[in-house]
N, C-alpha and C positions, 0 to 999 in steps of 0.2 A: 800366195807364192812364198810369201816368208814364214808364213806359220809352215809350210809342206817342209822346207829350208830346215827347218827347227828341229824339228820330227827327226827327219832323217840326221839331224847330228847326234842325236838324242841317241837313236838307235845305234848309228855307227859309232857312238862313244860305247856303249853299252852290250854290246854284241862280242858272243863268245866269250864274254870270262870267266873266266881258270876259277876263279875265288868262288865263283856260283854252283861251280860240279859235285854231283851227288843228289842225293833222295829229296825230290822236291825242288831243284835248279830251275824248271820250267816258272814254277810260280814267284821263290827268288825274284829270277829275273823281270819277272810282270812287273813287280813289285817297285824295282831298279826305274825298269822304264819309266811306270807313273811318277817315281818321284822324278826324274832329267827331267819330265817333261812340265811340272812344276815349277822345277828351278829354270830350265831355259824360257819359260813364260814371263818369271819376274824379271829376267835379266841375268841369270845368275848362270857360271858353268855347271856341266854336270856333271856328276862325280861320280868316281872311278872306285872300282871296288878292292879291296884290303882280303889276301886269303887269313891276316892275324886278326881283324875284325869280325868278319864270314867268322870265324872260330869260335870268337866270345858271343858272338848274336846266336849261332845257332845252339851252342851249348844250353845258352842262358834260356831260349824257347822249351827247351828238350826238358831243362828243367823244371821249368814251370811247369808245364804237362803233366810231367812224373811226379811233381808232389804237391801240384793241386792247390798254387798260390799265384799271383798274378804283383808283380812289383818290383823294382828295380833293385831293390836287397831280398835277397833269398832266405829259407828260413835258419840258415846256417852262417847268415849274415854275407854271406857273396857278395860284393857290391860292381857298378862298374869298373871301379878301379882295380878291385883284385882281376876283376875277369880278363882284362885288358891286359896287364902286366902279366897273365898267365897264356895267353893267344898267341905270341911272336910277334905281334905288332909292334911291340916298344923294343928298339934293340939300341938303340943309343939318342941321344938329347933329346930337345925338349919337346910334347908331345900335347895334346887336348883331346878330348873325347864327348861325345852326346849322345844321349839314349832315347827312344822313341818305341813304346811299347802299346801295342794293340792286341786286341782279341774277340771274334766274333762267330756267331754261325751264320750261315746260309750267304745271302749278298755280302753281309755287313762282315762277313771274313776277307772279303775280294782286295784286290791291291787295289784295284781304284777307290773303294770304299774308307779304305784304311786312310789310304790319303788325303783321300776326304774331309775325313776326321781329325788325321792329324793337324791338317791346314783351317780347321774352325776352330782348333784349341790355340790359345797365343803363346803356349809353355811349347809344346809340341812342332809349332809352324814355325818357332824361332830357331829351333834347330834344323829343321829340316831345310830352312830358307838362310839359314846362316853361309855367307859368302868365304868365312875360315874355314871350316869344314871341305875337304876335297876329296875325301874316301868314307869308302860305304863299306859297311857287311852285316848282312840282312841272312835272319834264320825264322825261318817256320816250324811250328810242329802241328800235327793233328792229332787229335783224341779225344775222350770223354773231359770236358773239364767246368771245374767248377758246377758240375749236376746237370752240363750240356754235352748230348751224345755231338758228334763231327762236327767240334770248335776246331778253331784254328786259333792259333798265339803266333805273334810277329815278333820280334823285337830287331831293331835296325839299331844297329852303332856307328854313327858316326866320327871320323878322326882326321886328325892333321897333326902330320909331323914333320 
């Protein structure tokens, strides 16, 4: 009964948002789900998603994609923090940020899969399980990458301001 309890706050936290709309929103959103559903297993709330987040995540996927590199600094030197400060996220005091980046084919692209992985790495599970963090924005891309035809590349940013 409390796990069903959970679920549905999960969902009802996470259902319909605006920050999510656009090409690929459906799996976004999966993606959203598996982690609430994460964070409300450990205890934790679930977090709400950031259209100035959504902005730097999905940018930062698109770019990976298109020049065929996989890491948190791009080859042009982009970091989280420029990405963030260029999103609309940050418009006045003080702010934090976390990055969580995957990338897979076939299962191992899946948002449960991804979560998966994120929650076995302990660099990765700390952000994702971090109780500071209260917004999300998560971007996928798909295409040939890295010498793999239909990879998928994730990147989720987490923030609190």
């Amino acid at each position: 009964m409390l796990s069903s309890f959970a679920v549905a706050v999960v969902l009802l936290a996470t259902a319909a948002s605006p920050a999510l709309a656009g090409t690929g929103h459906i799996y976004r959103h999966r993606l959203l789900v598996v982690i609430n559903e994460a964070r409300v297993n450990h205890g934790l709330a679930p977090l709400r998603t950031s259209l100035g987040l959504h902005r730097a995540a999905q940018r930062h996927s698109n770019d990976m994609i298109e020049r065929d590199y996989f890491g948190h600094t791009s080859p042009t030197g982009s970091t989280l923090y420029t990405r963030i400060m260029r999103s609309g996220f940050v418009y006045w005091g003080q702010w934090s940020a976390g990055e969580d980046l995957a990338w897979g084919t076939g299962t191992y692209g899946t948002a449960r899969e991804t979560v998966k992985m994120w929650l076995a790495s302990p660099e990765h599970r700390a952000i994702l399980l971090s109780p500071y963090y209260r917004l999300i924005g998560i971007g996928r891309a798909t295409g040939t990458f890295l010498g793999h035809s239909d990879a998928v590349v994730w990147t989720a940013d987490f923030g609190h301001r």
